[in-house]
MILUM-606078 format. One line per 3 residues: number of its first residue (from 1); their letters; for each residue x negated, y, z negated of C-alpha. Coordinates in nm, 2 decimals, padded with zeros to 4 digits, m for minus. Example, Ala and Ser with C-alpha at 12.3 -4.5 7.8 and 13.67 -1.06 7.14 Angstrom:
1	AS	m01.23/m00.45/m00.78 ~ m01.37/m00.11/m00.71
END
This chain:
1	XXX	01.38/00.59/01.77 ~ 01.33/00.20/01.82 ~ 01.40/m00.04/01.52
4	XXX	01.00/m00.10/01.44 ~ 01.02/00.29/01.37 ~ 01.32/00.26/01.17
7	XXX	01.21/m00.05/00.95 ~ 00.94/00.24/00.87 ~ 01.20/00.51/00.81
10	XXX	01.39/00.23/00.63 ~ 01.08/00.16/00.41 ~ 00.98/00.51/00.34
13	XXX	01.38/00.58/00.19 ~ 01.31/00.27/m00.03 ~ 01.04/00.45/m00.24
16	XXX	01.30/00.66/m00.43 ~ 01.52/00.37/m00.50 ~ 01.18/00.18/m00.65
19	XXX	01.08/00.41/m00.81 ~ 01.43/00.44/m00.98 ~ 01.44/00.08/m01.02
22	XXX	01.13/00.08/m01.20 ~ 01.16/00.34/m01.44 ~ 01.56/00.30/m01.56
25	XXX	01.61/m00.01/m01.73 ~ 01.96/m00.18/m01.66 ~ 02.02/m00.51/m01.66
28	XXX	01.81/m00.74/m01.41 ~ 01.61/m00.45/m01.33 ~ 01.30/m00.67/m01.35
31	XXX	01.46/m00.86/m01.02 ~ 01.59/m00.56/m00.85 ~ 01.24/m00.43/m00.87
34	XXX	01.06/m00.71/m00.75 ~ 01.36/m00.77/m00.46 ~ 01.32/m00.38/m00.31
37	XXX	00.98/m00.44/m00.33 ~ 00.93/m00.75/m00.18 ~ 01.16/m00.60/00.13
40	XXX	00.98/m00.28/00.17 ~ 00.67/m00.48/00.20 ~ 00.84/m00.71/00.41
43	XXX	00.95/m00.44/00.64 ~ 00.59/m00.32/00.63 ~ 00.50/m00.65/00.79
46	XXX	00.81/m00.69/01.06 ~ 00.72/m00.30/01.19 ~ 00.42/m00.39/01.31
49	XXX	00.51/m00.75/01.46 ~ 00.75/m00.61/01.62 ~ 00.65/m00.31/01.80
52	XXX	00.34/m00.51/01.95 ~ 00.59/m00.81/02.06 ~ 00.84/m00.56/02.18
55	XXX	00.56/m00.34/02.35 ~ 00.75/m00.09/02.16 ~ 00.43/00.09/01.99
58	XXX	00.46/00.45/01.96 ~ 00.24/00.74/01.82 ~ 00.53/00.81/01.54
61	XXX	00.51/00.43/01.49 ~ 00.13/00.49/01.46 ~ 00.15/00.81/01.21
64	XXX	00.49/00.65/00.99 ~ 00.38/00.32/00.93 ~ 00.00/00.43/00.72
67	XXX	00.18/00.68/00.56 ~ 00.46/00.46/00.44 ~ 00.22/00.21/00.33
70	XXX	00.04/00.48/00.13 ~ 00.36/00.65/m00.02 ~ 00.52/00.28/m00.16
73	XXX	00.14/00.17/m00.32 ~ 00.08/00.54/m00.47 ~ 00.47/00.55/m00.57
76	XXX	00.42/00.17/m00.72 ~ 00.08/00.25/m00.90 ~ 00.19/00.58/m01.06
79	XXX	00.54/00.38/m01.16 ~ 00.35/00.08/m01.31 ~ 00.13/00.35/m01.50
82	XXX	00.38/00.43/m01.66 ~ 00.53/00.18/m01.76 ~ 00.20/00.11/m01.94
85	XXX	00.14/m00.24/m01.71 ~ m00.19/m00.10/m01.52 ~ m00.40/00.11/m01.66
88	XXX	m00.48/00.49/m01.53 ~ m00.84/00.47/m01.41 ~ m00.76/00.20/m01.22
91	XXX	m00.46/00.34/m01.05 ~ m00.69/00.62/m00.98 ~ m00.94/00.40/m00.82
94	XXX	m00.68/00.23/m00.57 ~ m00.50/00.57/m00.50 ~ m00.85/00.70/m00.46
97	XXX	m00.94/00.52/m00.22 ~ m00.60/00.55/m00.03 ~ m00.68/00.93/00.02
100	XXX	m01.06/00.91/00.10 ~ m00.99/00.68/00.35 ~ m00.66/00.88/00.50
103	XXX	m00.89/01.19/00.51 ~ m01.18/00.99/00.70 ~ m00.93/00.90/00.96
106	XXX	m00.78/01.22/00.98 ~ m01.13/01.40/01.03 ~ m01.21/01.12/01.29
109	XXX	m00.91/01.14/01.51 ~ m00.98/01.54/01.50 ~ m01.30/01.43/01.68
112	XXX	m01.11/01.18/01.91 ~ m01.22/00.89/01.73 ~ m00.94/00.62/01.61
115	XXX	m01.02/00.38/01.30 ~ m00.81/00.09/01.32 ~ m00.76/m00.11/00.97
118	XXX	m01.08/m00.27/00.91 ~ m01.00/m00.67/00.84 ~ m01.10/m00.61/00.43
121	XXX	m00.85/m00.33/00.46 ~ m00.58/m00.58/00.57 ~ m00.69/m00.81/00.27
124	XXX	m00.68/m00.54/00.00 ~ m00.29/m00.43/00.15 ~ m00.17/m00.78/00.11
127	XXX	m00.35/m00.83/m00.23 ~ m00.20/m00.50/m00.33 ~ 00.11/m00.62/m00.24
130	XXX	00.12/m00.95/m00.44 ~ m00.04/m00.80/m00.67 ~ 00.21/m00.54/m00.74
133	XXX	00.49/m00.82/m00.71 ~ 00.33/m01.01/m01.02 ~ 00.30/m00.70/m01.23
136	XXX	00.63/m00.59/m01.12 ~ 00.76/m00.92/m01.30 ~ 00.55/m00.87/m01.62
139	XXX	00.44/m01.09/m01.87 ~ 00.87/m01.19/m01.99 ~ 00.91/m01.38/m01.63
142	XXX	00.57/m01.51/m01.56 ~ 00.48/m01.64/m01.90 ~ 00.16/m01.76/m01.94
145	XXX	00.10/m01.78/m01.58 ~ 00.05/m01.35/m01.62 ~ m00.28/m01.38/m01.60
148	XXX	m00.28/m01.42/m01.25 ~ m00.14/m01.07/m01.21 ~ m00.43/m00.93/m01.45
151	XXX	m00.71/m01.10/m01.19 ~ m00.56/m00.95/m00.88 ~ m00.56/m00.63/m01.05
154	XXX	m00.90/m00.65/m01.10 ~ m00.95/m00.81/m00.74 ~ m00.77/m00.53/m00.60
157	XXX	m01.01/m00.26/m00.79 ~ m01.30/m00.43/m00.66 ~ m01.20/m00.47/m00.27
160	XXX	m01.01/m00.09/m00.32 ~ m01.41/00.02/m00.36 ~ m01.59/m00.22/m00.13
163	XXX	m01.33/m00.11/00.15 ~ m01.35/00.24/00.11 ~ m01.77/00.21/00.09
166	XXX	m01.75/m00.02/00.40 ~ m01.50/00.29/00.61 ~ m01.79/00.55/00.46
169	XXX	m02.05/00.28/00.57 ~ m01.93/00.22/00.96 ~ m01.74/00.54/01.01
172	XXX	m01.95/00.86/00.82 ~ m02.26/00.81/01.01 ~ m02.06/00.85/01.33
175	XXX	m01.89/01.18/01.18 ~ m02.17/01.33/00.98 ~ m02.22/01.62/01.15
178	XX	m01.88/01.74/01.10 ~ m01.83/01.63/00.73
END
């Protein structure tokens, strides 16, 4: 266990406490929310910098880390669902395309074949996670300014489907007789 792999351990034992933070109000929940989540995210980012600085990447580095990532989105999306500040189709979109594109990188590694994160996937995880940020402070902090949050909601729909057709578009041809 190296500390890259723990950040992701770390970020993975944050989902509960989110999700709690989310969905119980208490006073300043609005800033706990956004603070856990700004430092799982964070930790998202510092796992990776650090294992490839520290040469300390490892295969449960490698399996953790996209599977964090997936479970603190999915975990956010259903939370913010319910809290009626994005609406269910487009949850199911995003968290769509978070399992279409787990499963055609699970099918290609059965066939020796390793899909890295395509640069458009890197853009949708970042947009995700400002976006997410801005919803999780809601229309009583941002003000006015909430609109912002409503456009990269939408922006995050839009790259969520171009992302997932551009993995089906490089990766399935390669894979087709198998799928």
């Amino acid at each position: 266990m190296n500390f890259p792999n723990f950040l992701t351990f770390l970020r993975i034992l944050s989902i509960p406490a989110l999700v709690v933070t989310l969905l119980i109000s208490f006073p300043k929940q609005t800033w706990f929310a956004f603070a856990l989540w700004c430092l799982a995210t964070f930790t998202d980012t510092l796992d990776g910098y650090l294992a490839r600085r520290r040469k300390q990447v490892t295969i449960l580095g490698q399996l953790l880390d996209p599977i964090a990532d997936k479970l603190l989105i999915i975990s956010a999306f259903i939370c913010l669902v319910q809290l009626g500040r994005v609406p269910a189709w487009m949850a199911i979109i995003i968290i769509g395309r978070e399992f279409a594109v787990t499963g055609l990188r699970a099918i290609a590694s059965s066939q020796g074949l390793h899909i890295k994160a395509s640069r458009l996937g890197k853009a949708k995880m970042i947009l995700e996670t400002i976006t997410v940020a801005l919803i999780i402070l809601g229309r009583e902090i941002m003000g006015r300014f909430y609109f912002i949050a409503t456009l990269g909601l939408w922006a995050v729909v839009l790259v969520s489907i171009i992302s997932a057709l551009e993995y089906g578009w490089r990766y399935i041809p390669r894979l087709s007789s198998q799928i």
